[in-house]
C-alpha positions as CSV (number, residue, x, y, z in Angstrom):
1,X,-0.8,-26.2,-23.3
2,X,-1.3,-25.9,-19.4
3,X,-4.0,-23.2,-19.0
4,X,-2.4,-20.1,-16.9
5,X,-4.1,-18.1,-14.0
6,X,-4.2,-14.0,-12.9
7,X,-3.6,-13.3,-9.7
8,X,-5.2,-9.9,-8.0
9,X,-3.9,-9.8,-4.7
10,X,-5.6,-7.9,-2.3
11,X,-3.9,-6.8,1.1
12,X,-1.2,-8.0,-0.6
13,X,1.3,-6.2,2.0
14,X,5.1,-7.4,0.6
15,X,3.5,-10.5,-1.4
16,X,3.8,-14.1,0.7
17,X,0.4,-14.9,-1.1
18,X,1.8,-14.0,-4.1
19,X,5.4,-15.5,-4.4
20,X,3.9,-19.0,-3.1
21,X,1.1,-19.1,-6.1
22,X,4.0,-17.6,-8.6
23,X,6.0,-20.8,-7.1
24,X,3.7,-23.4,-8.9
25,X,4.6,-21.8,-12.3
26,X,0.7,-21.4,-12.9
27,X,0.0,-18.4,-11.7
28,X,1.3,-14.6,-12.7
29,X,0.2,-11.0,-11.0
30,X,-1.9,-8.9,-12.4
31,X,-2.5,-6.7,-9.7
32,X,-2.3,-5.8,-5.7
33,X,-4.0,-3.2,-3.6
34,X,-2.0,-2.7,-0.4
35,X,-2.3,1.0,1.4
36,X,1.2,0.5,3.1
37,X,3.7,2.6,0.8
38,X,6.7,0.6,2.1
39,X,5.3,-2.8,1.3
40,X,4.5,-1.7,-2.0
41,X,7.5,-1.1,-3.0
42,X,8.4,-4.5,-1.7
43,X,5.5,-6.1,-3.8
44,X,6.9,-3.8,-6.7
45,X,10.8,-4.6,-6.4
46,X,9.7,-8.6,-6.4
47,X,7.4,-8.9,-9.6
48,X,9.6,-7.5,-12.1
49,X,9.7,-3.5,-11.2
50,X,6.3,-2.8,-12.3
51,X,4.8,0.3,-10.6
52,X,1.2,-0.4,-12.7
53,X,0.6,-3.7,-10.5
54,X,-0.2,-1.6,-7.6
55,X,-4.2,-0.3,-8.5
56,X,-4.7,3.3,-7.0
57,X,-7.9,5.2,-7.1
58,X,-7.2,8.1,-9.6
59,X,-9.0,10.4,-7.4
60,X,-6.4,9.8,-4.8
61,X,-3.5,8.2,-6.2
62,X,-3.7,6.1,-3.4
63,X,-3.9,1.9,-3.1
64,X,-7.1,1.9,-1.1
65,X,-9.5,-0.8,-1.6
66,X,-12.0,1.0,-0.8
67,X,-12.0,3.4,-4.0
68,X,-10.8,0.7,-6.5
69,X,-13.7,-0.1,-9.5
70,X,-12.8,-4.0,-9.6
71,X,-15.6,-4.0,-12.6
72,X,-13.5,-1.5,-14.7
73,X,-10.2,-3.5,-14.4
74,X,-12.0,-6.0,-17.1
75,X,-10.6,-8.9,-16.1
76,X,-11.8,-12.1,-17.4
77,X,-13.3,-14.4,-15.1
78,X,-12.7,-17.5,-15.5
79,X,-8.8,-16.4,-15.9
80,X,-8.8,-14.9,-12.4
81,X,-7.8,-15.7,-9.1
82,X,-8.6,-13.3,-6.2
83,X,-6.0,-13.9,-3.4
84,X,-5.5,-11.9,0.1
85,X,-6.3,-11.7,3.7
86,X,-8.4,-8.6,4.5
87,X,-7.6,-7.4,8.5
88,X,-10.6,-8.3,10.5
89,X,-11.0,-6.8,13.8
90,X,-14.2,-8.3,15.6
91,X,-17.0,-6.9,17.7
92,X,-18.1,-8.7,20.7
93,X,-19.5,-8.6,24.0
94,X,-15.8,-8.8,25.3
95,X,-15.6,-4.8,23.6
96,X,-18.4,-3.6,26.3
97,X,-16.0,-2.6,28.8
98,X,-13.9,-0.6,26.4
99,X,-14.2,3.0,26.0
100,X,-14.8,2.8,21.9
101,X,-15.8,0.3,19.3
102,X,-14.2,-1.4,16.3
103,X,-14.6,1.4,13.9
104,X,-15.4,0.3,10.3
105,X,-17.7,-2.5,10.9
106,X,-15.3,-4.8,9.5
107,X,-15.5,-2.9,6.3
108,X,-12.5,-4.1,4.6
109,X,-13.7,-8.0,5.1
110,X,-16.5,-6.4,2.8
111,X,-14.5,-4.9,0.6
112,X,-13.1,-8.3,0.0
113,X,-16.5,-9.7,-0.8
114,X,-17.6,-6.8,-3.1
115,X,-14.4,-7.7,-4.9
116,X,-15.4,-11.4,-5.6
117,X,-18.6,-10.2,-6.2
118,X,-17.9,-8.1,-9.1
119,X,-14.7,-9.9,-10.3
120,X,-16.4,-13.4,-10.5
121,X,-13.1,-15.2,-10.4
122,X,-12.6,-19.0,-10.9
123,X,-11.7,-19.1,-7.8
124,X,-10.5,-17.2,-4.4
125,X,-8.1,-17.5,-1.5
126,X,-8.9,-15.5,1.8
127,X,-6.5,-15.7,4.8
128,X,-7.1,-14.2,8.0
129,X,-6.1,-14.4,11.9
130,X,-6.6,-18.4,13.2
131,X,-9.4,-16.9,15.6
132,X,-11.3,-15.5,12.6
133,X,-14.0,-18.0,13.1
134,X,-14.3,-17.1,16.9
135,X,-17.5,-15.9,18.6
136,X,-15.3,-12.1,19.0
137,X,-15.6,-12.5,15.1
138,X,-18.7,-10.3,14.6
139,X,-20.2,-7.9,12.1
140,X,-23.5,-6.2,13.6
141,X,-26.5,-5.6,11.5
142,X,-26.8,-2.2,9.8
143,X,-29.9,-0.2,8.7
144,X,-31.2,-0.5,4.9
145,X,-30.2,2.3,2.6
146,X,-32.2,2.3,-0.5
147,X,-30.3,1.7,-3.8
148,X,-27.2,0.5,-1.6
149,X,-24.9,-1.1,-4.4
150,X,-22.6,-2.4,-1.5
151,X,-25.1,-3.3,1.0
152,X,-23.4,-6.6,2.9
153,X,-25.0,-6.0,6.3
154,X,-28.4,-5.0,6.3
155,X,-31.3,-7.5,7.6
156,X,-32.7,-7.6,3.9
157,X,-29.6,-8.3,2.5
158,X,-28.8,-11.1,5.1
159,X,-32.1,-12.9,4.5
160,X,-31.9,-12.2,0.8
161,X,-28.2,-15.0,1.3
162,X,-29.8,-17.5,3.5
163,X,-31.6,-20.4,2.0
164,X,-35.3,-20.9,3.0
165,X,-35.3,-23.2,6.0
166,X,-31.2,-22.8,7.5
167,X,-31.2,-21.1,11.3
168,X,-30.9,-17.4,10.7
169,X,-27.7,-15.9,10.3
170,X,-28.4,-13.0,12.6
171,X,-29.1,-12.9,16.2
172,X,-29.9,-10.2,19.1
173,X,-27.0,-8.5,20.6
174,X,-26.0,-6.2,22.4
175,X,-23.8,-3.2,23.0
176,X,-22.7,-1.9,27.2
177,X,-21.2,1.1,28.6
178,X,-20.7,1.4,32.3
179,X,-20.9,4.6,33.5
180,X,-20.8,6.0,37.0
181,X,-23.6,6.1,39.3
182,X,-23.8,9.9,39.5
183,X,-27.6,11.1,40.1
184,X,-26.6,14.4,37.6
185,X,-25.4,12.0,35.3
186,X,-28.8,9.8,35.4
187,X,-30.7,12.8,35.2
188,X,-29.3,13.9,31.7
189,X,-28.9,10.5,30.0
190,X,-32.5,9.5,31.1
191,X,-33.3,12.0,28.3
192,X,-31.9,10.1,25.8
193,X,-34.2,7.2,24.6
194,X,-32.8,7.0,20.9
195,X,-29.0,6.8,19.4
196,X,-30.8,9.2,16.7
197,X,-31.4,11.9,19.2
198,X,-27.9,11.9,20.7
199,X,-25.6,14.7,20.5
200,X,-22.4,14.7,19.3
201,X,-19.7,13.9,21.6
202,X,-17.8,17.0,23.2
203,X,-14.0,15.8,22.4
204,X,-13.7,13.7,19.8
205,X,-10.0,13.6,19.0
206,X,-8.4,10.6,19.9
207,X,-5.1,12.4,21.6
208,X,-7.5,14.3,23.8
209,X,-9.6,11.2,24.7
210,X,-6.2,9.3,25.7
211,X,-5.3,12.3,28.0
212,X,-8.6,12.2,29.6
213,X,-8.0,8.7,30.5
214,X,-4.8,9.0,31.3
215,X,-6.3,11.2,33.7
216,X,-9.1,9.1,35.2
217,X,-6.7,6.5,35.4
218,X,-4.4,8.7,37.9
219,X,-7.9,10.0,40.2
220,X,-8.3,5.9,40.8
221,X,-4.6,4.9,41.5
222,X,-3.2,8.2,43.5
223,X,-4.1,10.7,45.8
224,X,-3.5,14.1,43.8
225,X,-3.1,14.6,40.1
226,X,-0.8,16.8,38.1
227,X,0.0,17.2,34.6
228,X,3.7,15.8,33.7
229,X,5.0,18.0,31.1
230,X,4.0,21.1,28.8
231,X,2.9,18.3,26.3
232,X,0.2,17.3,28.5
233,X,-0.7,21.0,29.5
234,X,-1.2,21.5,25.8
235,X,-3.5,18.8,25.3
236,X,-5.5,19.9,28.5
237,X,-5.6,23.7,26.7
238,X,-7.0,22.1,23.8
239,X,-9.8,20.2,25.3
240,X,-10.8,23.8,27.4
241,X,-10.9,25.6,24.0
242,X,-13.1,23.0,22.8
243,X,-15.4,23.0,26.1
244,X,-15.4,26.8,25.3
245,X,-17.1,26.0,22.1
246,X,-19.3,23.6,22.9
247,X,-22.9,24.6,22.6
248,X,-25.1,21.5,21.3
249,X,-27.0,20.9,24.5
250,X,-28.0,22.7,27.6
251,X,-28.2,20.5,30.2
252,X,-24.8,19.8,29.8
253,X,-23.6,23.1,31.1
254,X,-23.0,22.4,35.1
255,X,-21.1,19.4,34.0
256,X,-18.8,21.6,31.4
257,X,-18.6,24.4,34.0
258,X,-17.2,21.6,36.7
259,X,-14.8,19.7,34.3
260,X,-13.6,23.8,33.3
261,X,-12.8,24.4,36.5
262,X,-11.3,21.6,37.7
263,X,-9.2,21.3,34.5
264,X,-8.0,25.2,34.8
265,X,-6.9,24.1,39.1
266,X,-4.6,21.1,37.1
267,X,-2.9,23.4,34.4
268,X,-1.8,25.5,38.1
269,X,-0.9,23.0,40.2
270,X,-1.5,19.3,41.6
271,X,-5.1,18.4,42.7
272,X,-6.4,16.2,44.6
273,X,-8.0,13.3,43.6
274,X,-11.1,13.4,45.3
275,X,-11.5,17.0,44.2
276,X,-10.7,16.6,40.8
277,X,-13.2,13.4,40.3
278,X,-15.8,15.2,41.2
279,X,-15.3,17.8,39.1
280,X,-14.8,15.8,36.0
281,X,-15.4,11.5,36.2
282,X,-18.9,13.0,34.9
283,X,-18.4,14.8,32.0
284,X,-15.3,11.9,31.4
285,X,-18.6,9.5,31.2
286,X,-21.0,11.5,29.4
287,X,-18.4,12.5,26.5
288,X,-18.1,8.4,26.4
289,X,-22.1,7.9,26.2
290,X,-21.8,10.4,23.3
291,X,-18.7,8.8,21.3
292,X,-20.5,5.2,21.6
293,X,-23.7,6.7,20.6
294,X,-21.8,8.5,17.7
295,X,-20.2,5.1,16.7
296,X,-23.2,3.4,16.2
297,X,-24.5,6.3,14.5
298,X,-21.3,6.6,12.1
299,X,-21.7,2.9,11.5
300,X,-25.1,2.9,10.6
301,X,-25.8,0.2,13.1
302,X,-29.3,-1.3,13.2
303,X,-30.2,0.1,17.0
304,X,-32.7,-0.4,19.7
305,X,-33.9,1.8,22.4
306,X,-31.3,3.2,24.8
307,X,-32.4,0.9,28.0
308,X,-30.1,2.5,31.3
309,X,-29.9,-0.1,33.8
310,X,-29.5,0.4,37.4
311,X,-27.7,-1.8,39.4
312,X,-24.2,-2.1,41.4
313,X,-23.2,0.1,38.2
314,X,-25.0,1.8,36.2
315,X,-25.3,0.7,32.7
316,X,-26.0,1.9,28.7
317,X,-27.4,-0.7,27.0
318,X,-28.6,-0.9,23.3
319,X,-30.1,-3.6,21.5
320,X,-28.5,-4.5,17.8
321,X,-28.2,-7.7,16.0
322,X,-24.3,-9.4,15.4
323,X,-23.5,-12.3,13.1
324,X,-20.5,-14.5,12.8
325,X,-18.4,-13.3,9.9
326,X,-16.9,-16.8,8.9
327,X,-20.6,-18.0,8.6
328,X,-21.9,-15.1,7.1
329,X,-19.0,-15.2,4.5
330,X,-19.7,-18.7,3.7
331,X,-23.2,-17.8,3.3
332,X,-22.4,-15.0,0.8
333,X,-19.8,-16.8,-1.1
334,X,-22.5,-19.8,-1.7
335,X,-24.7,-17.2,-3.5
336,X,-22.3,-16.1,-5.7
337,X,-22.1,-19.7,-6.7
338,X,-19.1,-21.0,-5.0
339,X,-18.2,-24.4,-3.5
340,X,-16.0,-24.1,-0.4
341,X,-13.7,-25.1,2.3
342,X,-12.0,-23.3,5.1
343,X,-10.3,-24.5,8.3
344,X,-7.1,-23.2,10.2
345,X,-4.0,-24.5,8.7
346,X,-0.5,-25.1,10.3
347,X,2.5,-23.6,8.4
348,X,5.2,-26.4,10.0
349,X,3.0,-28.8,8.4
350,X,4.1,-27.8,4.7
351,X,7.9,-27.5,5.3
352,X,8.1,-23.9,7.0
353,X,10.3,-23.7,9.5
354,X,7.8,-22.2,11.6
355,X,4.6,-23.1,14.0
356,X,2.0,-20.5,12.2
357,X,-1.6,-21.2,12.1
358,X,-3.9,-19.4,9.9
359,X,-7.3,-19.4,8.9
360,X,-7.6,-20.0,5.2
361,X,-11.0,-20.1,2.5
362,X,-11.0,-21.5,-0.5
363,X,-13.3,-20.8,-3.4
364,X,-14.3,-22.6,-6.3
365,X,-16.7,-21.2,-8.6
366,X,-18.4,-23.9,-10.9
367,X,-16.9,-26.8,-9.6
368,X,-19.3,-30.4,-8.9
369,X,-16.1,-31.2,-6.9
370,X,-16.0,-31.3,-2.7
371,X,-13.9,-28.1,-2.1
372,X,-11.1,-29.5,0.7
373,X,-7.9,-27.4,1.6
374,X,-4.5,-29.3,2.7
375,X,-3.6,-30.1,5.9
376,X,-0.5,-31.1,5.2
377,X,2.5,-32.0,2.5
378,X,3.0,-34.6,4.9
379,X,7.1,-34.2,4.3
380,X,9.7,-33.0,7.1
381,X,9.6,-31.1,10.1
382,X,11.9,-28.7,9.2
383,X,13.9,-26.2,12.0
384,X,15.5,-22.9,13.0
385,X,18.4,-24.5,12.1
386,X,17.5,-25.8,8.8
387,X,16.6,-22.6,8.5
388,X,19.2,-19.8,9.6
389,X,22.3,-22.2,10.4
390,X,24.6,-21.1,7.6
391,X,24.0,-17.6,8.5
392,X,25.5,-18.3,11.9
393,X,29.1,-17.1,11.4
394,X,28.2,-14.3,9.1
395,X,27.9,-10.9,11.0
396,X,24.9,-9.0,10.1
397,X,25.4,-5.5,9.1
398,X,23.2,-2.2,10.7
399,X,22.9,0.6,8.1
400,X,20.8,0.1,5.3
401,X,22.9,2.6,3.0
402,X,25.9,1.3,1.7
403,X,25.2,-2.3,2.5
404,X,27.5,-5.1,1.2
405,X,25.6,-8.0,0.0
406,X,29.0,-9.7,-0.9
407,X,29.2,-11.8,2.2
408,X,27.4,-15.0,1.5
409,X,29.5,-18.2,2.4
410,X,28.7,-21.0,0.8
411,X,28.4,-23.8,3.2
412,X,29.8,-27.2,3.3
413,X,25.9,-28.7,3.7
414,X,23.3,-28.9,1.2
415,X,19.4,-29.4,1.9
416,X,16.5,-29.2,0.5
417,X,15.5,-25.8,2.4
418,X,18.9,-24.8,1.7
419,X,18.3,-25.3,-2.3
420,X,15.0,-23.6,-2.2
421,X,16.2,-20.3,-0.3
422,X,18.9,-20.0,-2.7
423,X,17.8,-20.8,-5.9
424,X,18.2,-18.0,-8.4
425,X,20.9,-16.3,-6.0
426,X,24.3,-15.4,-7.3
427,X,27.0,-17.7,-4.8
428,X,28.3,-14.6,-2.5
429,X,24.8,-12.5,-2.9
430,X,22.9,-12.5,0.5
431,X,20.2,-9.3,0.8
432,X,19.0,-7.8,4.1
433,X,21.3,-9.6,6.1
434,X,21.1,-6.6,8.3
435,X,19.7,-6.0,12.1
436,X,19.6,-2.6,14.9
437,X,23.0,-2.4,16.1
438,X,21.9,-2.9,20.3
439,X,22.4,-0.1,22.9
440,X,24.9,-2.0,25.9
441,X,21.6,-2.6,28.3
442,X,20.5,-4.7,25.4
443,X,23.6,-6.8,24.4
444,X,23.9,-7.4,27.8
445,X,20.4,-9.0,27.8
446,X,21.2,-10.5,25.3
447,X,25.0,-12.2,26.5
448,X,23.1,-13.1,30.2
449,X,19.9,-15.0,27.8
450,X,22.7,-17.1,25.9
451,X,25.0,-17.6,28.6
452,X,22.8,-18.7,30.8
453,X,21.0,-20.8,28.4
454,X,17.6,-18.8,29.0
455,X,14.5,-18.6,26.9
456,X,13.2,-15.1,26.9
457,X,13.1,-11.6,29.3
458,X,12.2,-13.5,32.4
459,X,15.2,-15.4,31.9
460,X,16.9,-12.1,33.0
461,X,17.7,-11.6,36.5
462,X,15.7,-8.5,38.1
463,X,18.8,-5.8,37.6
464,X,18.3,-6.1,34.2
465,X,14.7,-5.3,34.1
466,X,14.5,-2.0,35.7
467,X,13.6,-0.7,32.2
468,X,10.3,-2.3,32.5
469,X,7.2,-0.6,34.6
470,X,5.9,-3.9,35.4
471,X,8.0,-6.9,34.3
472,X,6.2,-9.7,35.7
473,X,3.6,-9.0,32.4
474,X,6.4,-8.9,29.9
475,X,5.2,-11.0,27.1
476,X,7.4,-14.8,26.8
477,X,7.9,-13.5,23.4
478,X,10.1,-10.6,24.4
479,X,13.9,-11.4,24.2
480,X,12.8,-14.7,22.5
481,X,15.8,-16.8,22.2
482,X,14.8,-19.1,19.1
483,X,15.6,-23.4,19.7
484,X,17.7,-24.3,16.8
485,X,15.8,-28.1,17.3
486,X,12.8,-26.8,16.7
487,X,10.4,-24.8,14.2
488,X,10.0,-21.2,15.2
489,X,7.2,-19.6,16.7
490,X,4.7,-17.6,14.7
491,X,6.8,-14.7,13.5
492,X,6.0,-11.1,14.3
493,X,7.5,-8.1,14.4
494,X,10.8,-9.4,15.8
495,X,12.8,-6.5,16.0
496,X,9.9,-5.2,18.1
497,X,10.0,-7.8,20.1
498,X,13.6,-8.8,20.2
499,X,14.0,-12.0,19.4
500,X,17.3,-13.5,19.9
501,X,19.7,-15.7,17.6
502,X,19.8,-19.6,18.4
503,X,23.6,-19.3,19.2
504,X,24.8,-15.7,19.4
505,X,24.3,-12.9,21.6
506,X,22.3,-10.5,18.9
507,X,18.6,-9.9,17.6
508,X,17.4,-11.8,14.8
509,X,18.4,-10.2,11.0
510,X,15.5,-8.9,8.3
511,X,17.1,-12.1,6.3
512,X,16.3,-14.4,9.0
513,X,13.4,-13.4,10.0
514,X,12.3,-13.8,6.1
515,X,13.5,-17.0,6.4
516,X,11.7,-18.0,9.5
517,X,8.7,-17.5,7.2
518,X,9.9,-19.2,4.1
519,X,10.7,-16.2,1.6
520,X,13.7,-16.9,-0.9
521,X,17.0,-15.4,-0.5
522,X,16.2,-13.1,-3.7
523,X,12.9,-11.7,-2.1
524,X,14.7,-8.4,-1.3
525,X,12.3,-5.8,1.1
526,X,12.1,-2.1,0.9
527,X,11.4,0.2,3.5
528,X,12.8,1.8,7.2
529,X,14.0,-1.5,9.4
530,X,11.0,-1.8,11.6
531,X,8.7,-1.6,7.8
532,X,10.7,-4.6,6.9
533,X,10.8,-6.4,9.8
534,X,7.1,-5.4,10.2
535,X,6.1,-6.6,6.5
536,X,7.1,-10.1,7.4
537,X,5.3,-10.5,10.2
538,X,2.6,-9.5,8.2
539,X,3.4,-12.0,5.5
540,X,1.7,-15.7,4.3
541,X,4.8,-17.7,4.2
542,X,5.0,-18.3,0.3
543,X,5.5,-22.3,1.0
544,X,2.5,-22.4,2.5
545,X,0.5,-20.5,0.3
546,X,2.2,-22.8,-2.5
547,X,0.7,-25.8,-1.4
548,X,-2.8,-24.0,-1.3
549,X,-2.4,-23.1,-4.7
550,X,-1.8,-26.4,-5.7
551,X,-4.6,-27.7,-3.9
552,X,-6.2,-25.2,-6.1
553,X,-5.2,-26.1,-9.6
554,X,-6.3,-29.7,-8.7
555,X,-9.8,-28.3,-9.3
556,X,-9.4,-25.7,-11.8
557,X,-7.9,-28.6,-14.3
């Protein structure tokens, strides 16, 4: 009998990963974490109805990774297949410029590895972002905690994975904040030698912080400054009721006393620019010293001496130590006994109609085989049109309630492509078939892009782009008219984006956008439009993830 595999999807969102490994006949669900409430229910509708596959903390009742006991779930290792591509956001010094880190330190990458860790499966699919393995891929070094179960950052534990003799994993970093070169500003930083003796930052929600720079942005660009609308005023009323109550350090006071004032002359009436900078560009700097300090802090980052550099600006820096996560993951997964490959894969180059590269790592645990992923199928090139074509003449509906999924035509062609997307599908059945009906700015976009045989917005002559504050930076993507002759672009968010039908004048439906990235016809979605249209942006295209998974079984027989 052909042994059978458990999946445990992780980040599952609606379940690419998960339909492609079902494909091969070898593999069945056990369970998925994913924290988005719409996709679950896609994951649930599409693996027979069965609420228990989604884990949830029972503290919470909520799908969050990082609550989940993957030791309790008692699943037997050499059964198991962990499968899922965990977001991964990366530090780097690109970030120095920008008025926050990446909060999380990459956390849920972690919580990926703590999962293989404790699971132990036979093997392991991860999936990121095609830049994963990028130099802006970066964890930084954090500080030991003593009897840390889920220590995956600290120095020890980073030496503890290398083998004797191998270049060392870390290296010195580090993290830069330019301030302004006020002398009062100097003064009270200069005080400041540690992240440990920081105080906390004096506005720390992130609404108010956007309104403060939404304000320093209009002292640089015009020559006085109001507030738009009472929603604004409210914000501004908030952050002076905060400054009220803030108390943690002295020296701070002529700086709270000058942004109070100047804030209460705003609320009144417009202020000038000059005015109002120097009443406030100070504390908007020092309350971004402290939230940078506080991050580090929060983060537990491994930190250096505060060094403040003068120069032409002047400077925060702070010493820490960053490492690549691809290399440090290859590292880790080694130790837990793991032969591996991972390079960035092509989706056209397994028979989805669509150019989508993704970073994918494979894992096999007790293997005396060299680990290599495909790189290709090495069958057709397949196209929009092979995809969508038969949907041409069939008008997509716009309200969710009350669809008719009668409408399905069965065309005079057959395929291969064709055959897949409808096997299992009743002969007049077609699900989400269904797009936003478009406001008469929009269609009219949309007429003058297929008329005119244009490619996107900037096909668009200027009258038709007033909408836009600055048009010449429009994306290429926006108002994407798709090339029948070709595979599609990597798929996003299309409604967001717009993207446009081969030969009509209309936006892309959820169905075709879910067949862009390979689902089957009788992979139904659940959620708002935009949740749909969102969760297969999000997905692995299951044709793609099929041929991974029988690149796997070739070294699990």
């Amino acid at each position: 009998m052909t042994k059978q595999y458990k999946i445990l999807d992780l980040f599952s969102g609606a379940g690419g990963l998960s339909s492609g490994f079902e494909q091969t006949g070898r593999f069945s669900v056990v369970g998925a974490v994913e924290i988005n409430e719409a996709a679950q229910k896609t994951f649930i509708r599409n693996h027979g109805n069965n609420n228990e596959l989604v884990l949830k903390s029972p503290e919470t009742n909520k799908s969050d990774i990082t609550k989940i006991d993957f030791k309790s779930l008692n699943l037997k290792s050499d059964e198991t297949v962990v499968i899922g591509g965990p977001p991964c956001q990366g530090f780097s010094n690109a970030n120095r410029q920008k008025n926050y880190l990446i909060s999380g330190n990459n956390q849920l990458v972690k919580e990926y590895a703590r999962a293989i860790r404790d699971i132990k499966p036979v093997a392991f699919l991860m999936e990121n972002v095609k830049s994963m393995n990028s130099s802006v891929h970066k964890f930084f070094v954090t500080n030991y905690v003593e009897d840390n179960l889920n220590d995956f950052s600290s120095q020890k534990h980073l030496d503890e994975i290398s083998k004797t003799g191998e270049v060392q994993l870390y290296e010195e970093d580090d993290i830069e904040l330019v301030l302004s070169n006020s002398a009062q500003l100097k003064e009270i930083l200069r005080e400041f030698n540690e992240i440990s003796n920081v105080p906390a930052p004096l506005i720390t929600d992130a609404l108010l912080i956007t309104r403060l720079r939404t304000i320093e942005q209009r002292m640089k660009n015009l020559t006085s400054v109001q507030l738009k609308n009472a929603k604004e005023k409210m914000e501004v009323k908030k952050i002076l009721l905060l400054l009220s109550n803030y108390s943690a350090y002295r020296n701070f006071d002529s700086i709270i006393i000058n942004t109070v004032e100047g804030l209460q002359l705003l609320l009144e009436e417009p202020v000038s620019s000059h005015l109002l900078k120097e009443k406030i560009q100070n504390f908007i700097d020092l309350n971004r010293f402290l939230t940078r300090c506080q991050e580090l802090k929060d983060e537990n980052i491994f930190c250096g001496s505060i060094e403040l550099v003068e120069g032409s600006d002047f400077t925060m820096r702070v010493s820490v130590f960053s490492y690549n996560v691809v290399q440090y993951l290859k590292r880790l997964f080694v130790s837990y006994g793991y032969s591996l490959d991972s390079k960035v894969l092509d989706a056209s180059q397994f028979g989805v109609p669509q150019r989508r590269h993704r970073f994918m790592m494979m894992g096999i645990r007790k293997t005396i085989h060299k680990v290599e992923l495909p790189t290709t199928n090495n069958g057709r090139l397949f196209t929009v049109k092979d995809a969508i074509k038969d949907l041409e003449s069939i008008l997509p509906q716009h309200e969710m309630e009350n669809y008719n999924a009668n409408i399905y035509t069965t065309p005079d062609i057959s395929s291969e492509l064709l055959n897949y997307y409808r096997e299992g599908m009743k002969c007049n059945l077609l699900y989400d078939h269904i797009n936003t009906k478009s406001s008469p700015l929009i269609q009219e976009r949309y007429e003058h892009i297929l008329n005119s045989k244009g490619k996107n917005f900037h096909s668009l002559p200027d009258s038709m782009k007033k909408t836009y504050t600055d048009a010449s930076r429009t994306q290429n993507t926006v108002y994407l008219r798709l090339n029948y002759e070709e595979p599609s672009p990597t798929v996003i968010n299309v409604r967001k984006s717009m993207w446009q039908h081969p030969s009509k004048a209309r936006a892309l439906s959820i169905r075709e956008a879910a067949r862009l990235q390979s689902f089957q016809d009788k992979f139904a979605f659940e959620g708002r439009k935009d949740e749909r249209y969102q969760q297969i942006g999000n997905a692995v295209p299951p044709i793609m993830a099929k041929a991974v998974a029988d690149k796997m079984l070739s070294y699990l027989i």
